[in-house]
C-alpha positions in Angstrom: -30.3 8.5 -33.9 -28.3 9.7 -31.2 -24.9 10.0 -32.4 -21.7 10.0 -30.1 -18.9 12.7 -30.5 -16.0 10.9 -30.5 -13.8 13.9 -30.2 -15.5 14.6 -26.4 -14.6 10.6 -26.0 -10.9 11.3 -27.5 -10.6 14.3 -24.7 -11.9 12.7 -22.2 -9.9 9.6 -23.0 -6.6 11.6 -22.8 -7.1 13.3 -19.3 -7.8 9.9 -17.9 -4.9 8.3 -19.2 -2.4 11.8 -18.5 -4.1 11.8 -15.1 -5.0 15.6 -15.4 -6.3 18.4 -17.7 -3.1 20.4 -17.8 -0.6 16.9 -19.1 -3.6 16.1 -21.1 -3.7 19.9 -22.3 -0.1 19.6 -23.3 -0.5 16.8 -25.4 -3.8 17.9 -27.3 -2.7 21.4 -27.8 -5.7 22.4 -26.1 -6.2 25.1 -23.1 -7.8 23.2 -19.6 -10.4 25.6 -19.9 -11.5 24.0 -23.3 -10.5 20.3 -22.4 -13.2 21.2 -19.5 -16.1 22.2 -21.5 -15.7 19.6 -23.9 -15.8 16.8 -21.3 -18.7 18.7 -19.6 -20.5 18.3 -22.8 -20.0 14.9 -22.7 -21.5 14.3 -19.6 -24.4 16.3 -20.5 -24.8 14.0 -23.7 -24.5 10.6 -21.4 -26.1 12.6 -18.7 -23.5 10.9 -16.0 -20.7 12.8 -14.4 -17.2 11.1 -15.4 -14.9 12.8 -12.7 -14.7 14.1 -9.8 -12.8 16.3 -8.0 -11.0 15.0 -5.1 -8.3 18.1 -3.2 -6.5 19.3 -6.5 -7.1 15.8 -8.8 -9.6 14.4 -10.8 -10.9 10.8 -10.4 -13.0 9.2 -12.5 -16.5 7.9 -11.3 -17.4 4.2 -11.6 -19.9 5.5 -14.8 -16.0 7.0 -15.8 -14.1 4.0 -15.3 -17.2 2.3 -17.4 -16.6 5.1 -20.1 -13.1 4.7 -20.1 -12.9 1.0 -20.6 -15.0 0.8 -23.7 -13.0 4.2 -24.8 -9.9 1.9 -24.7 -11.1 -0.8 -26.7 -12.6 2.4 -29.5 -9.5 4.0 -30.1 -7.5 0.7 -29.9 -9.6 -0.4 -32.7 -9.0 2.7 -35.0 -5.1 2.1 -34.1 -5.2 -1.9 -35.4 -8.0 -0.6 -38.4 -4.4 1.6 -39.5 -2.3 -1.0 -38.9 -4.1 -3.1 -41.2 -4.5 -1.1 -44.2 -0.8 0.1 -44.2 0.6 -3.4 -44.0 1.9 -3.7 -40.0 -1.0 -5.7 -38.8 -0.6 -8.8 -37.4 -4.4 -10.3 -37.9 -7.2 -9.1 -36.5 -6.3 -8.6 -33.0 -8.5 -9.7 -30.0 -8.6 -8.2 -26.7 -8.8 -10.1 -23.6 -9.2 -8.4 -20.2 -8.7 -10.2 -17.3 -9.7 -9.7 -13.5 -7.1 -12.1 -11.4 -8.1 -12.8 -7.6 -4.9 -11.5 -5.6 -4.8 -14.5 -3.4 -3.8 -16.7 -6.7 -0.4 -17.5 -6.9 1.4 -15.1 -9.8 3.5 -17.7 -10.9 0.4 -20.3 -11.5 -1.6 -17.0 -13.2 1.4 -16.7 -15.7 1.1 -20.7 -16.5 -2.6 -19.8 -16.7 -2.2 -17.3 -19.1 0.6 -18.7 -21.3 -2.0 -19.6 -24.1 -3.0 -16.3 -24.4 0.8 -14.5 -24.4 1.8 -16.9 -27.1 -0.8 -15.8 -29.5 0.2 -13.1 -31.4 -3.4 -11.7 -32.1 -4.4 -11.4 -28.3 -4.4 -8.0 -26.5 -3.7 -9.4 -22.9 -5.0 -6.6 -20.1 -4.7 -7.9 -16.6 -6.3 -6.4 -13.3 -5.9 -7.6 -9.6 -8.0 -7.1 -7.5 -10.2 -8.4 -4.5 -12.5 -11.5 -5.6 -16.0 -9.3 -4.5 -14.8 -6.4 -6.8 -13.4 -8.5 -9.5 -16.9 -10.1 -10.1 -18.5 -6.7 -10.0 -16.2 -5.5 -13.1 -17.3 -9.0 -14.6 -20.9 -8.4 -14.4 -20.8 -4.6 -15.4 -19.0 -6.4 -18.4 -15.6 -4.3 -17.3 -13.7 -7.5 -17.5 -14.0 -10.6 -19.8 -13.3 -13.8 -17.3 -12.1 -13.7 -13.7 -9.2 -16.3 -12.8 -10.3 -17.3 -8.6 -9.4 -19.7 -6.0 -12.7 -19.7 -5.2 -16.2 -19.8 -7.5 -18.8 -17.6 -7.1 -21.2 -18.8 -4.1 -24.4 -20.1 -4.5 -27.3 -17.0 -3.7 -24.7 -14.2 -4.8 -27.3 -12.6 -7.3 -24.8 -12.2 -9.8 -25.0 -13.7 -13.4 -21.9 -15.5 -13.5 -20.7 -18.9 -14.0 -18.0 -21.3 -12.7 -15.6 -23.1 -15.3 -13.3 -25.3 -13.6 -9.5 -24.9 -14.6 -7.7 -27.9 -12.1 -6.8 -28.5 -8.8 -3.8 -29.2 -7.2 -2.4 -30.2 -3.7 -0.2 -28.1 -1.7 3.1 -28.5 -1.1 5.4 -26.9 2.3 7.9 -24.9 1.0 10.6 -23.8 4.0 14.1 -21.7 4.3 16.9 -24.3 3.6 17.8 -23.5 7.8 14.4 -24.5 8.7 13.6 -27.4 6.4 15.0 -30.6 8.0 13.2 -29.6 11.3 10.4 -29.9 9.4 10.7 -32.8 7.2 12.2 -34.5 10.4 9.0 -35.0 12.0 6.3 -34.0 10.0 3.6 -32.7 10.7 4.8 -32.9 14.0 7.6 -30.8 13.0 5.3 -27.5 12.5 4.4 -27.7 16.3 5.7 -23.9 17.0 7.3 -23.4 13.5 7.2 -20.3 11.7 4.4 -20.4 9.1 3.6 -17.6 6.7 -0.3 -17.7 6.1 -2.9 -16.1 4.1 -5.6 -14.0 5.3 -7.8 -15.4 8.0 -11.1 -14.3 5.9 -9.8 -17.0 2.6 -11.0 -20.1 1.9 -7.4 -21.3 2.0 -6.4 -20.0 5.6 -9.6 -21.9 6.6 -8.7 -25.1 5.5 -4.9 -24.7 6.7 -6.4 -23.7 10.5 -8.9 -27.1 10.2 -5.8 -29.1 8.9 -3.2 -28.0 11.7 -5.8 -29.0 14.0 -6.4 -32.4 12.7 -2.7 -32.7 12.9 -2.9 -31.1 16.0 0.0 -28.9 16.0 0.1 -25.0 16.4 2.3 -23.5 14.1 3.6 -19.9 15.2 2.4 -17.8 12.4 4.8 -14.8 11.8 2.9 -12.9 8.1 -0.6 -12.7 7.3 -0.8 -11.3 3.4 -3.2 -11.1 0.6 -0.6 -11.2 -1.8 0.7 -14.7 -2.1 4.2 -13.1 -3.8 4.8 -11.3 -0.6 4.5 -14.5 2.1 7.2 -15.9 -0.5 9.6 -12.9 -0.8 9.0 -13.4 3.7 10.0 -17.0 2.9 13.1 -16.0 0.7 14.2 -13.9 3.9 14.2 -16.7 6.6 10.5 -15.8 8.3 9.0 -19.2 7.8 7.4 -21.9 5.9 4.8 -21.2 2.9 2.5 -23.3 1.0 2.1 -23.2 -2.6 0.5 -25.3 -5.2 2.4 -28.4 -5.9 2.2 -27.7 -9.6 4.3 -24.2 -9.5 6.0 -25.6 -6.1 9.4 -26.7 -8.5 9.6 -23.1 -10.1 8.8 -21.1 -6.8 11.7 -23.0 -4.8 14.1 -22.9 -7.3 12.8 -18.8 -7.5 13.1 -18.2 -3.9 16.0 -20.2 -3.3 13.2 -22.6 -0.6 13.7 -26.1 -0.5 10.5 -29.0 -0.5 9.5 -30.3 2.5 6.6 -32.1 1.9 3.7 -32.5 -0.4 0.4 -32.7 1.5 -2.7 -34.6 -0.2 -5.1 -33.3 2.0 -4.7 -29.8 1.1 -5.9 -28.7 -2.4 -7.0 -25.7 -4.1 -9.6 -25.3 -6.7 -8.7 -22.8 -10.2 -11.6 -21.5 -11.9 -12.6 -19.5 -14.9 -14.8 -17.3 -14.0 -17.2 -15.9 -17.1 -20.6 -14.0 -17.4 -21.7 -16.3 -19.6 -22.7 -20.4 -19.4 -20.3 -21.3 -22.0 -17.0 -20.2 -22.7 -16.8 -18.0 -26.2 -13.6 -15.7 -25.9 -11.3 -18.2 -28.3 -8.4 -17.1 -26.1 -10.0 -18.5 -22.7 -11.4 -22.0 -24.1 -7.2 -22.2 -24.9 -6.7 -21.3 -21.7 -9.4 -23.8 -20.0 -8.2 -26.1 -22.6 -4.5 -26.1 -21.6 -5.3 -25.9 -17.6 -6.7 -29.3 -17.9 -5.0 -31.2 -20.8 -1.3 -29.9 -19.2 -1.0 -27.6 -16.3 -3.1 -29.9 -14.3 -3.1 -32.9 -16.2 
């Protein structure tokens, strides 16, 4: 049987995490030269390189990042194995790692996710990311689930499925200056208003551009982002109007001090639960698809 040397793991472990072989040095006690050979050993034993050198750092490789992820959950698993025989355990802990789209609204992940922070015996580790990357992780088994506005298309190749969460309309959120304009004549009102979008690329942005034509008005658009945090913190400063899910649209107003102009029906967005496998088994995400539908989008 080929046996792994969990000591290589432990050294290689610690220069990931200290981001270098001299911090990671410091805290083994161990020369670079050493920490070197003993990695190098490593990667002869899994015959992948883990790092390489870019200028004067190290960066892992995507076999690294692989190697460090399960590396995490090794060690974290001796820590909880002492934890339970001297008393301080909490229950057998369960880990739960995350991939969330960055085009999802943080404040709806965090309702989301509540399940999961209010249980005790859940490791919560989340990652943003791109959706195209995020499922990658997912199918290299990097990430449990993937939260997404959007599931996976049809033809992708990729051996993942699509749990619906909810859905919820959108609702125009606006600087307290510009909201009676708005809510004056709407839609009308958003004829050469200042909007703060997503991305043109997003499924969203393309069903705002159809909808503004159906209305036929032609908002001036003053942000494109990704991140859906930063079009509100534009919001907060007086840029322009932002839509947001109806269901977080109380706690982002009251947040960025914006005031409701109006719901729109026509708009929704989809939440989904992405997974790797047909049915949900991760106790932590069926309470999470459980309290999507039952309450968040009830």
């Amino acid at each position: 049987m080929d046996w792994l040397n969990y000591h290589h793991l432990l050294y290689f472990f610690t220069v990931a995490r200290e981001g270098g072989l001299a911090p990671a040095g410091k805290r083994l006690r161990l020369s670079q030269s050493a920490l070197s050979g003993q990695i190098k050993r490593l990667e002869q034993q899994l015959d992948h390189p883990l790092f390489v050198k870019r200028g004067r750092k190290l960066e892992m490789t995507e076999t690294g990042r692989m190697v460090y992820q399960y590396a995490e959950d090794i060690f974290g698993l001796g820590n909880e194995l002492l934890d339970a025989v001297r008393g301080r355990g909490v229950g057998r802990v369960r880990r739960l790692k995350v991939g969330i789209s960055d085009l999802v609204a943080k404040s709806l992940v965090r309702e989301l996710l509540s399940p999961a922070l209010a249980d005790p015996t859940v490791v919560l580790t989340c990652y943003e990311d791109r959706f195209e990357r995020l499922l990658l992780e997912l199918a290299n088994h990097e990430i449990d689930v993937v939260i997404a506005e959007t599931p996976v298309p049809a033809g992708s190749g990729l051996r993942a499925f699509n749990h619906l969460l909810g859905e919820s309309t959108l609702t125009l959120l606006a600087p307290p200056s510009l909201a009676p304009r708005l809510r004056a004549r709407f839609p009308r009102g958003l004829d050469g208003a200042p909007v703060l979008l997503p991305l043109p690329d997003t499924v969203l942005r393309r069903e705002l551009d159809a909808w503004f034509i159906a209305a036929d008005v032609r908002p001036i658009v003053r942000a494109e982002a990704e991140d859906s945090a930063l079009l509100k913190a534009f919001a907060a400063d007086g840029m322009g109007a932002v839509f947001v899910p109806s269901v977080i649209a109380g706690a982002v107003g009251e947040r960025y001090g914006l005031v409701t102009v109006r719901e729109v029906p026509e708009l929704r967005e989809r939440y989904y639960a992405i997974s790797a496998e047909r049915r949900l088994t991760h106790p932590a995400v069926i309470a999470i698809r459980a309290a999507a539908r039952s309450q968040l989008f009830s």
